[in-house]
Backbone bond lengths (Angstrom), bond angles and torsions (degrees), N, CA, C in turn:
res aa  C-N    CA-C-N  psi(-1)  N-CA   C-N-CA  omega(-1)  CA-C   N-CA-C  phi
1 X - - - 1.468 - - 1.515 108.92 -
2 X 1.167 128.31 111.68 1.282 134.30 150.29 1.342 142.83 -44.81
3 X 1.800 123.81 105.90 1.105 142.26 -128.20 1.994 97.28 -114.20
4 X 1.315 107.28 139.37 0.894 114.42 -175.02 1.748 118.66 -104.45
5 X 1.379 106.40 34.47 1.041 109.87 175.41 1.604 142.90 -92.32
6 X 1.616 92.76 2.24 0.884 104.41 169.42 1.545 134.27 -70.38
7 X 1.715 104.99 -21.85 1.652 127.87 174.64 1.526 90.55 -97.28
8 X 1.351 159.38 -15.78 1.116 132.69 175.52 1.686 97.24 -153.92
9 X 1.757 84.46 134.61 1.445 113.39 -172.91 1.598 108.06 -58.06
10 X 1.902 112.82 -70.05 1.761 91.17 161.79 1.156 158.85 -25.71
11 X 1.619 94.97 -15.32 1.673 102.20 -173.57 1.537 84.40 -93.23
12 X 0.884 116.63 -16.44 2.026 109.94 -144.70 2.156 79.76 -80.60
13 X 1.300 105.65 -64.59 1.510 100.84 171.57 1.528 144.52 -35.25
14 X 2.064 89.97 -40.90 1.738 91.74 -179.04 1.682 94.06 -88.24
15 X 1.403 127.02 20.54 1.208 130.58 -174.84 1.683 111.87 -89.95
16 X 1.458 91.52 -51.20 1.244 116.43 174.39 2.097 128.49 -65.33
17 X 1.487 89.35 -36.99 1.542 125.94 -174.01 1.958 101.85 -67.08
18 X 1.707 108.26 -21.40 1.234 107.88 -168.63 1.347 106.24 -136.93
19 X 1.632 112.69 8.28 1.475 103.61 153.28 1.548 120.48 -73.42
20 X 1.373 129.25 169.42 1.377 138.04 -122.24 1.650 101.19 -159.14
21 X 0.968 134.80 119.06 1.552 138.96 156.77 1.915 111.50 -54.82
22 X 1.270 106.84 141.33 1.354 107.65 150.10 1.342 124.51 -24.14
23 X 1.233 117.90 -17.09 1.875 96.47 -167.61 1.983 88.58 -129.27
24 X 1.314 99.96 14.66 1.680 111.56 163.53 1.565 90.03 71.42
25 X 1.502 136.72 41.70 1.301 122.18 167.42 1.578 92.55 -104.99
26 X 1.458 120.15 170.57 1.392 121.81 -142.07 1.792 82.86 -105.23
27 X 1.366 111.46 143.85 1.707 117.11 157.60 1.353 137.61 -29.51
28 X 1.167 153.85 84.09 1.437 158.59 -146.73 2.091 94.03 -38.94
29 X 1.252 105.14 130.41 1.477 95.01 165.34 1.195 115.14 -59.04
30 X 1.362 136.02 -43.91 0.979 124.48 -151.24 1.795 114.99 -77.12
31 X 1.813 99.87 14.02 1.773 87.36 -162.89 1.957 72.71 -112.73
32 X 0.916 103.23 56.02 1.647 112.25 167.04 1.802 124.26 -103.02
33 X 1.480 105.47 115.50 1.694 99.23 -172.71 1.278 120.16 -5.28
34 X 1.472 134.72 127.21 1.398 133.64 131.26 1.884 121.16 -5.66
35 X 0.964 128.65 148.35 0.989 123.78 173.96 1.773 115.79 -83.21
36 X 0.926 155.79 -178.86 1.937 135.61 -149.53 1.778 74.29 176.58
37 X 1.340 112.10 138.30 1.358 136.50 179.99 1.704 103.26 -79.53
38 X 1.531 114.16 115.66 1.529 114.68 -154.62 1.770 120.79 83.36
39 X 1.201 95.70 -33.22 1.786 92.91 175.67 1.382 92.96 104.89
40 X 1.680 129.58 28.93 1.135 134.18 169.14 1.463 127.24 -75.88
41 X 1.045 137.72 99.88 1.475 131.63 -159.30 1.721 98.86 -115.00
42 X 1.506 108.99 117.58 1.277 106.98 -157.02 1.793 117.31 -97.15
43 X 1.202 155.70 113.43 1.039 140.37 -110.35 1.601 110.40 -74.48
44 X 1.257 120.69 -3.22 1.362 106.98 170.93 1.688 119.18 -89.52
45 X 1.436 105.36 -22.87 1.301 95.27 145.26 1.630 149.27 -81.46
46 X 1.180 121.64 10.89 0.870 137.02 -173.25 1.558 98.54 -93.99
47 X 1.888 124.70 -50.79 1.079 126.79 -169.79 1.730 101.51 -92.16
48 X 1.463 121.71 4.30 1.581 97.20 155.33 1.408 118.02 -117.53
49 X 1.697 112.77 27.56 1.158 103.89 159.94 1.471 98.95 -95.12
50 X 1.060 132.21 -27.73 1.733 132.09 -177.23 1.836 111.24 -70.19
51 X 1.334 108.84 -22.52 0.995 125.26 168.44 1.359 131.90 -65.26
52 X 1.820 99.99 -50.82 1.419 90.58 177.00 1.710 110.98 -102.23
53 X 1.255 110.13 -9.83 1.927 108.78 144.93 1.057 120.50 -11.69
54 X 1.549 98.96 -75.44 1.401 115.97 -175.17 1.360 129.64 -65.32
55 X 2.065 112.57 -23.71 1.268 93.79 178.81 1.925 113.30 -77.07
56 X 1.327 96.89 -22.07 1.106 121.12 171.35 1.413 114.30 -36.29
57 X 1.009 114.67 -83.47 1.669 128.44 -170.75 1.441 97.56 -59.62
58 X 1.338 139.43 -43.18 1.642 135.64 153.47 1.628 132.75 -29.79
59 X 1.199 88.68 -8.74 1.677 101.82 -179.73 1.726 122.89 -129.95
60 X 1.506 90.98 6.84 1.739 119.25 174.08 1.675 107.92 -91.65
61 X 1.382 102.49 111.39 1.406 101.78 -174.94 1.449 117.26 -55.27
62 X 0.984 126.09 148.23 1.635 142.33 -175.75 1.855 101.56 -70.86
63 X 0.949 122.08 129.07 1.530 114.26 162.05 1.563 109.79 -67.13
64 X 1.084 137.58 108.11 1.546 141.01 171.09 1.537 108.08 -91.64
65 X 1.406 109.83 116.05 1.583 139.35 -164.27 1.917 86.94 -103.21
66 X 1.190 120.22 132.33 1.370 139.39 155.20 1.549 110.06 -27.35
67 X 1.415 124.19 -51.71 1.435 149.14 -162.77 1.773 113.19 -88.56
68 X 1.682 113.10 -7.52 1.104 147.37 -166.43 1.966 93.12 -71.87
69 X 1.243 113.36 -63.58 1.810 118.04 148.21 1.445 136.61 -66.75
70 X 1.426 107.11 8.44 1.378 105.13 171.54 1.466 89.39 83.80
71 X 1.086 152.54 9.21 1.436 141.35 164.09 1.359 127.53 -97.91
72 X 1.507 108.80 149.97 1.823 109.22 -176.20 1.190 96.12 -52.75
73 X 1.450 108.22 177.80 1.727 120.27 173.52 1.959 93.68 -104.20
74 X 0.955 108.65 120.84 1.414 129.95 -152.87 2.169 98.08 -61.95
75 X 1.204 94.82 -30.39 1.330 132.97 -177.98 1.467 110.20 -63.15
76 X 1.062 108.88 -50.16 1.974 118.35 174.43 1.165 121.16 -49.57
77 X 1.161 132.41 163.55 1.310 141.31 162.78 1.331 109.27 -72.93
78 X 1.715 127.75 -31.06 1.380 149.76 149.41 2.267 98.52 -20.04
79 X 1.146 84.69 -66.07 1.833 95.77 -164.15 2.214 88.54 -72.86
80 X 1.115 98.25 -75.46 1.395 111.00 -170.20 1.586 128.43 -25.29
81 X 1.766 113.72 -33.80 1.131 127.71 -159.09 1.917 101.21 -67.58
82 X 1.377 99.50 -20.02 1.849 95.08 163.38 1.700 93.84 -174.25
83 X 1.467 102.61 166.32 1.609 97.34 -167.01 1.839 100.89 -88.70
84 X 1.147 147.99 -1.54 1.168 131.99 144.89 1.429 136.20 -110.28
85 X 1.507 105.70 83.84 1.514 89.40 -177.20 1.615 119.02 -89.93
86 X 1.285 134.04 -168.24 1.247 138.01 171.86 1.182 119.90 -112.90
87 X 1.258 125.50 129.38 1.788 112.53 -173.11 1.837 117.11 -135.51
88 X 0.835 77.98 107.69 1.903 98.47 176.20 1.444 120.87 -88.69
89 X 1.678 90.83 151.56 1.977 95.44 -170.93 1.373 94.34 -115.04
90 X 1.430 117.53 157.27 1.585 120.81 155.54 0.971 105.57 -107.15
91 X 1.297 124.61 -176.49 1.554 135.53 166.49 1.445 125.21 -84.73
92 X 1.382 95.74 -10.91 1.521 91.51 -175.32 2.239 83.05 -111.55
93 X 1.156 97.54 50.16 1.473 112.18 163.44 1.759 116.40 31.40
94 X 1.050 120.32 30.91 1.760 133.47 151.31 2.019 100.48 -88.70
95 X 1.296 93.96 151.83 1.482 120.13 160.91 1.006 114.80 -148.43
96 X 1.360 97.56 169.65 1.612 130.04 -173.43 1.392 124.85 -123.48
97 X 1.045 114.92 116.52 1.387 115.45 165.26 1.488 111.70 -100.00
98 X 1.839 105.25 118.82 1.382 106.99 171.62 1.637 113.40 -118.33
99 X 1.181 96.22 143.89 1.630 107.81 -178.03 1.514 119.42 -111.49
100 X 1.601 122.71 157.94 1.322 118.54 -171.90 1.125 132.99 -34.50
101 X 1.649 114.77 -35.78 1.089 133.65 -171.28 1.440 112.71 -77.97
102 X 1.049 113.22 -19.18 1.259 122.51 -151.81 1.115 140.71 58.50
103 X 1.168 111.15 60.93 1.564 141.31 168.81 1.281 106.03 -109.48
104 X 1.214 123.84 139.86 1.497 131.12 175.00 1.939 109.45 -143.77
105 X 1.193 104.25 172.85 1.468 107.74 -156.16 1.828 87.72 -144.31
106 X 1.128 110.13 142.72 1.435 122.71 173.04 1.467 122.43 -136.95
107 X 1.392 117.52 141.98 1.199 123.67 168.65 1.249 125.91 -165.08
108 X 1.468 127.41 -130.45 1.836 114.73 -172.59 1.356 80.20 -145.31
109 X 1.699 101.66 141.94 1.974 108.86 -175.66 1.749 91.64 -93.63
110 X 1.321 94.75 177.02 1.582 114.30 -165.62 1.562 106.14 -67.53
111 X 1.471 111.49 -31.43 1.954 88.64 161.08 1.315 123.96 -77.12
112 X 1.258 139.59 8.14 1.397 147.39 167.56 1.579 89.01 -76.60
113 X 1.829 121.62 -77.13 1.104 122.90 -159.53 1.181 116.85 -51.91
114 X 1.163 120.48 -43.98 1.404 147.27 174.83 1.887 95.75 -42.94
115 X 0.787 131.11 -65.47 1.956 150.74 -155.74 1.840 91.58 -83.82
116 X 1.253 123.15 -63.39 1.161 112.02 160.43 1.802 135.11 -51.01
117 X 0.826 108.01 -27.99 1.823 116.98 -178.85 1.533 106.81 63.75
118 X 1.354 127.44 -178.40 1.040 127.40 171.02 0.975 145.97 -4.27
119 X 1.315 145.71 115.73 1.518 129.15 -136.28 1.737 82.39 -115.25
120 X 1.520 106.84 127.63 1.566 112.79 175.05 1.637 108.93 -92.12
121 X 1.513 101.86 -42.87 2.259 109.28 -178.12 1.626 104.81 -155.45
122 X 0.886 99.04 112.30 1.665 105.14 162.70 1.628 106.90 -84.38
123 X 1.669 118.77 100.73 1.374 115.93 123.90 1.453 150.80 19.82
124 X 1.638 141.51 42.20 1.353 108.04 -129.32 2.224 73.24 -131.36
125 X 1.160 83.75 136.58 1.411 107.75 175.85 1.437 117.84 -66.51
126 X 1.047 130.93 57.79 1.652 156.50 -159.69 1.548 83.87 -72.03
127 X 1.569 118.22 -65.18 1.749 122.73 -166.76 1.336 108.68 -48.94
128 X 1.158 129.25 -24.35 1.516 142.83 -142.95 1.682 106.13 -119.79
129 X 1.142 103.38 11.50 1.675 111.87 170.66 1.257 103.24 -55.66
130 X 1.103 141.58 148.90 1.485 139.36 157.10 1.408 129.66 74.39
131 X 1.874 93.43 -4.17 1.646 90.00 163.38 1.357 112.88 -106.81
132 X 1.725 101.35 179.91 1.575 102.23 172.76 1.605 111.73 -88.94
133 X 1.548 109.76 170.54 1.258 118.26 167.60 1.331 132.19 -156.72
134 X 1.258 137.27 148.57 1.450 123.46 -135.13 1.489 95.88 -117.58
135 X 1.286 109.72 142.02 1.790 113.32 175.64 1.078 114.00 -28.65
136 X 1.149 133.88 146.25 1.489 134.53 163.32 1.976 120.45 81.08
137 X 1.793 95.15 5.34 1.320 102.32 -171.60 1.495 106.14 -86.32
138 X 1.360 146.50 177.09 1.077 152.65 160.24 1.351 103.65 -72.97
139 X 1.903 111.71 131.19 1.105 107.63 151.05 1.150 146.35 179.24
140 X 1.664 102.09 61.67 1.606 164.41 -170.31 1.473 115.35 158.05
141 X 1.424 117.21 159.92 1.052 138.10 154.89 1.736 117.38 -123.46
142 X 1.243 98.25 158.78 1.495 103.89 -174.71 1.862 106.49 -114.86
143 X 0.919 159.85 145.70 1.729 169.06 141.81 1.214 107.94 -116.91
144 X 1.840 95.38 117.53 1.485 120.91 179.18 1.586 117.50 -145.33
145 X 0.900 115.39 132.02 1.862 135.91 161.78 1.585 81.30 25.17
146 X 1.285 115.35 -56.10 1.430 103.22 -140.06 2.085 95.56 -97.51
147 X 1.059 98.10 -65.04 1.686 106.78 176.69 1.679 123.42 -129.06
148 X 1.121 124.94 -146.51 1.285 139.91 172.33 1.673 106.36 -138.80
149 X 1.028 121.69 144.70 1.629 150.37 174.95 1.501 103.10 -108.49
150 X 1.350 103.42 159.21 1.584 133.45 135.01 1.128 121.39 -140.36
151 X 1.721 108.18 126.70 1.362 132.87 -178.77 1.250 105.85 -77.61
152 X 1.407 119.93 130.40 1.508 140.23 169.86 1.360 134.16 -85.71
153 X 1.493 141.93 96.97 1.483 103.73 -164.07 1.998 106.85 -68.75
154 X 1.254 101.14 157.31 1.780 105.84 166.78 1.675 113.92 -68.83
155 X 0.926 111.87 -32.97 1.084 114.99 -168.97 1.751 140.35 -146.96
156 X 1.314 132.12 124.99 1.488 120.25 179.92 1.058 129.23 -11.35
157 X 1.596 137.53 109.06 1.299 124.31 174.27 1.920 116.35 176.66
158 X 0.865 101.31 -174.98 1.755 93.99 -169.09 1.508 107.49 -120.80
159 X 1.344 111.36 143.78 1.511 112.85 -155.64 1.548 92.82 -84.56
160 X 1.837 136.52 146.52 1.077 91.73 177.63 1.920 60.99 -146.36
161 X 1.328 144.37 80.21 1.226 166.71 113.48 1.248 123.93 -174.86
162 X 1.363 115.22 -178.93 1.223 120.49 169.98 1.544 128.22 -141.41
163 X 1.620 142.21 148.64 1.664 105.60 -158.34 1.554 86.14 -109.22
164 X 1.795 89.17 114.42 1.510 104.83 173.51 1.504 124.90 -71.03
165 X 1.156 105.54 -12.54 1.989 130.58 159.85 1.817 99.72 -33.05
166 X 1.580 107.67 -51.61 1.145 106.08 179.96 1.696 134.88 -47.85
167 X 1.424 88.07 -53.31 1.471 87.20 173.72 1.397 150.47 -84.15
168 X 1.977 94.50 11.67 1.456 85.46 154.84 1.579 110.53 -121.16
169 X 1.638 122.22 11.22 1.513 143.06 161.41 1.366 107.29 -122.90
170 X 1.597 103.11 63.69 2.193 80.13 157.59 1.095 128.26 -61.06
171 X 1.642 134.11 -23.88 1.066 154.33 169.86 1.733 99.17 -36.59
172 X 0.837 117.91 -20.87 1.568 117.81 178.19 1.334 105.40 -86.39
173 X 0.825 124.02 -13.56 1.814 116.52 168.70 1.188 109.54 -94.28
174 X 1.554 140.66 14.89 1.443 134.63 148.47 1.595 101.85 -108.39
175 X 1.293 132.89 -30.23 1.666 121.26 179.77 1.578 95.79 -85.41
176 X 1.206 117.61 -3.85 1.940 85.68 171.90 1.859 88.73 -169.08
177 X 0.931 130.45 72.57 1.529 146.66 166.39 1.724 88.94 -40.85
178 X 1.590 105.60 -77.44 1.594 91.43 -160.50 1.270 111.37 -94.89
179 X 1.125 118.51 70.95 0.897 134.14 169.24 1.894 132.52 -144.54
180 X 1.475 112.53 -132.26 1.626 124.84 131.10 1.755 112.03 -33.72
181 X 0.971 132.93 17.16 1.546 138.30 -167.74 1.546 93.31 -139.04
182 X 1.235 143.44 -28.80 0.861 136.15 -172.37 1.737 121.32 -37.10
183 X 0.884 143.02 151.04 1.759 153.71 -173.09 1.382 108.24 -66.62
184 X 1.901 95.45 -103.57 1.126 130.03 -175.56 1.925 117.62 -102.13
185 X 1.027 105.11 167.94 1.485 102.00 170.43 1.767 103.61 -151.34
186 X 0.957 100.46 136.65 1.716 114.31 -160.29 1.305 114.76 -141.45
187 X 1.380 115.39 155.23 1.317 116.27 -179.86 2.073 109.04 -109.64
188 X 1.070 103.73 133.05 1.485 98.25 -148.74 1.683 88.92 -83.61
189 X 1.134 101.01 158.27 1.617 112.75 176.57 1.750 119.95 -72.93
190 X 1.470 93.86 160.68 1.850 73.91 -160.38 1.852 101.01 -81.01
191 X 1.261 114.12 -25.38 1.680 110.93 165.47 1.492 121.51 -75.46
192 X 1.138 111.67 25.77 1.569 99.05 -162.93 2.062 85.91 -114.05
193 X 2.090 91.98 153.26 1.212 86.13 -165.14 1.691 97.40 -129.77
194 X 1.038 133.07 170.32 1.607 152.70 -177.33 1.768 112.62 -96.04
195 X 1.583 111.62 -23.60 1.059 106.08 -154.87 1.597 116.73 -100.09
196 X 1.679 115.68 17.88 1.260 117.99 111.91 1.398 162.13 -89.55
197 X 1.116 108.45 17.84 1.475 162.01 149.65 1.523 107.18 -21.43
198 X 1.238 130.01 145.82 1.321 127.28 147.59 1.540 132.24 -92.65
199 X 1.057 144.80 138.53 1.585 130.63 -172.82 1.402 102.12 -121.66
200 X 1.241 104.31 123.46 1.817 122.87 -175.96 1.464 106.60 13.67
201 X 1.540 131.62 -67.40 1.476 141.31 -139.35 1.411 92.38 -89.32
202 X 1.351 122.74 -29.70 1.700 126.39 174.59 1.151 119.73 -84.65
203 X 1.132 120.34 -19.44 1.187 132.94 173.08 1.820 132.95 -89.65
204 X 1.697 108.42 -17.78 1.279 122.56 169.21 1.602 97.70 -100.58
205 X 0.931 123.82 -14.03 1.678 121.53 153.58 1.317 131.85 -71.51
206 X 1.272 112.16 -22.24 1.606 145.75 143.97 1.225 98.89 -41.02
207 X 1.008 123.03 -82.33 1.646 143.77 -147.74 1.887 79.92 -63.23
208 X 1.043 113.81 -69.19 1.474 121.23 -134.11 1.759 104.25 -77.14
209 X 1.124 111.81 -40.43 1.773 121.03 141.18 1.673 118.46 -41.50
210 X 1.078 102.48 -50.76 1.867 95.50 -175.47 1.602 107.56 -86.76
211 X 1.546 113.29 17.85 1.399 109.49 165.87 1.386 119.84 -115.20
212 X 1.156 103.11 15.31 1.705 128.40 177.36 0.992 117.68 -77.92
């Protein structure tokens, strides 16, 4: 969004006053314009406070999320439930983790969470315990700061929980999506298949194409 602070000095401050570090802690006041006789801020100061912002916030470590590679959080019950599971992307950015048994786990990877923002209520299909449901059916939605979702399952199969963690922390489906964030957990159908599916490396090519 294009900022109009370049024609007025106040904006250039409450501009500054509400930029944000990598780890979303707020800008030190004190790295706030000089004061300028009239409230004149003359354009070279304007571009080395944006300047050294930036080298600034460049040297603020990144929070690195498990899900950051497209991978479970090794840590979950998601990863844990057996040591090889299989994990598929859709396009409309839910996965699946399926396991030998055939149990699988669903949810939305960190560029969904990420695009949504803040998770206000996850949706969770409590009524729908014990039935089946067909690829592409609804089954959750997510509402956050920013919009509302609907979660899709990938694939044929019958819901047979749900992570009730959610509903009194949705906030856990943006700090750990693939993980403890997980949705639903289902038992996959015995015709149902993966191999329209995305697998990690097709799927951050996904991502990285639809940001073009």
């Amino acid at each position: 969004m294009e900022s109009n602070s370049e024609s007025d000095p106040n904006l250039l401050r409450l501009e500054i006053q509400h930029m944000t570090f990598n780890d979303n802690s707020s800008i030190p006041s004190s790295f706030l314009p000089i004061n300028y006789p009239n409230n004149k801020i003359p354009m070279f100061a304007r571009q080395l406070v944006r300047n050294n912002f930036r080298l600034l916030t460049s040297n603020v470590p990144r929070f690195v999320r498990f899900q950051s590679t497209f991978k479970l959080n090794p840590e979950s019950v998601v990863f844990k439930h057996s040591s090889n599971p299989a994990v598929k992307f859709t396009n409309e950015h839910e996965w699946i983790a399926v396991h030998p048994d055939g149990t699988g786990f669903i949810g939305i990877t960190n560029h969904a969470a990420d695009a949504l923002g803040d998770a206000t209520f996850i949706e969770l299909p409590s009524h729908q315990i014990g039935e089946s449901v067909a690829s592409g059916e609804t089954v959750s939605s997510v509402e956050s700061v920013k919009s509302a979702s609907d979660i899709y399952s990938p694939i044929d199969c019958e819901i047979i929980e749900v992570n009730e963690t959610l509903d009194s922390n949705p906030e856990l489906i943006n700090a750990d999506p693939m993980g403890e964030g997980w949705i639903v957990k289902v038992k996959v159908a015995e015709n149902a298949s993966l191999d329209d599916l995305m697998d990690a490396e097709a799927y951050q090519t996904f991502v990285e194409n639809s940001d073009h």
